[in-house]
C-alpha positions in Angstrom: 103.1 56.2 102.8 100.4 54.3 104.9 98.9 58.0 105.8 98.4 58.4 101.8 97.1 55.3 100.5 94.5 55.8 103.6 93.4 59.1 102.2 93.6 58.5 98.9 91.2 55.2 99.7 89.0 57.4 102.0 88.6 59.9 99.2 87.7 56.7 96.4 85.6 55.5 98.9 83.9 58.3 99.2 83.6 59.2 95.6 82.5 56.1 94.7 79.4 56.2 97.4 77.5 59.0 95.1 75.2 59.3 92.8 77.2 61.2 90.6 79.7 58.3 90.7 76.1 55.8 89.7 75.3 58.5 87.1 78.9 58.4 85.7 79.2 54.4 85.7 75.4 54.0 84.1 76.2 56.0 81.3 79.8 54.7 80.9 77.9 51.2 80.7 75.8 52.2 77.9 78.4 53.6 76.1 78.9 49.9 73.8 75.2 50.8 72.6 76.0 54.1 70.9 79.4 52.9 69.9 79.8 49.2 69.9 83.2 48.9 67.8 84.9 49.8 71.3 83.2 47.3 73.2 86.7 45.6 73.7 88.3 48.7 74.9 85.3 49.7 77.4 85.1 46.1 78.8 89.2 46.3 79.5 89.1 49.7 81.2 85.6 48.9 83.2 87.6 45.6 84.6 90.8 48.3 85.0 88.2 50.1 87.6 86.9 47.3 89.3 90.6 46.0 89.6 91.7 49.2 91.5 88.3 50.3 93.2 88.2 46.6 95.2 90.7 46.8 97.4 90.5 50.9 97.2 87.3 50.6 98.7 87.5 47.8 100.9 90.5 49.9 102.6 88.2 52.9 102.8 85.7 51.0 104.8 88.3 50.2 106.8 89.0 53.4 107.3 85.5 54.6 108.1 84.9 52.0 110.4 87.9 53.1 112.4 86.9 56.6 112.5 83.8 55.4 113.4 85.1 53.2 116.6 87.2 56.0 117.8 84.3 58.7 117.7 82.1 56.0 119.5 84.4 55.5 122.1 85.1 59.2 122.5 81.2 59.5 122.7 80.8 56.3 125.1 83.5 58.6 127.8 81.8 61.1 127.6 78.7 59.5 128.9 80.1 57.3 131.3 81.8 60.6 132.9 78.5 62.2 132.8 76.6 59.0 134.4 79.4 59.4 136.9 78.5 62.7 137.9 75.1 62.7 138.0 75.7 59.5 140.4 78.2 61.3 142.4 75.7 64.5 142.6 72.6 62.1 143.6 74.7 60.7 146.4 75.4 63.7 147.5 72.1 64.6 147.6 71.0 61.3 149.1 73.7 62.3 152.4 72.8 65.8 152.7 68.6 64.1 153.1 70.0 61.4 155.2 71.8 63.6 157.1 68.9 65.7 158.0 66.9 63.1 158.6 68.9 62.1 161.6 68.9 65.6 162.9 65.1 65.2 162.6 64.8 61.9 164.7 67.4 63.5 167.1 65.1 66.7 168.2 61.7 64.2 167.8 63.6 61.7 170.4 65.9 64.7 172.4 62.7 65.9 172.8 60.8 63.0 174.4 64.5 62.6 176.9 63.6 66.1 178.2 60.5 65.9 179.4 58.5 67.9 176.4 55.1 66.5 175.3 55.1 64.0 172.6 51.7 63.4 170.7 50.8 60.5 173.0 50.2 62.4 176.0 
């Protein structure tokens, strides 16, 4: 039951965030001026809609902001996996130059053990 009334308030929610819905509402509102003898009658069924369109709507944007929270935590994962990697590939990156940076001061100071000709001399 709490599936339905979730999409049924998603769906009023929805609806009742066009302009069609504004259209709709504007006219129904001007309605007394063309025929005022059912003012009564219009005033009872425009309270009727606001009666079941509150808490409609305000479980809609419940709804949505739900939605909402779990596609911004699926999107925050995803980044955080992808900072991850790109962390994990610049460290890898950062051994690998490291790496051969010690191989590089190993020949320049082997070669000064050996007896080979540094730039000083």
């Amino acid at each position: 039951m709490k599936k339905f009334n979730n999409w049924l308030a998603l769906k009023m929610t929805l609806g009742f965030q066009t302009m069609w819905c504004f259209y709709l509402f504007v006219i129904y509102g001007l309605t007394p001026l063309k025929w005022p003898q059912y003012m009564n009658q219009i005033l009872y069924w425009s309270n009727f809609c606001q009666l079941i369109a509150l808490p409609a709507l305000a479980v809609g944007a419940l709804v949505l902001a739900k939605k909402a929270e779990q596609k911004n935590q699926a999107i925050f994962e995803a980044q955080e996996k992808r900072a991850q990697e790109t962390h994990d590939a610049t460290m890898e990156l950062l051994q690998g130059a490291h790496s051969m940076m010690s191989e590089l001061h190993a020949l320049h100071v082997g070669g000064d053990r050996h007896g080979k000709r540094t730039r000083n001399e």
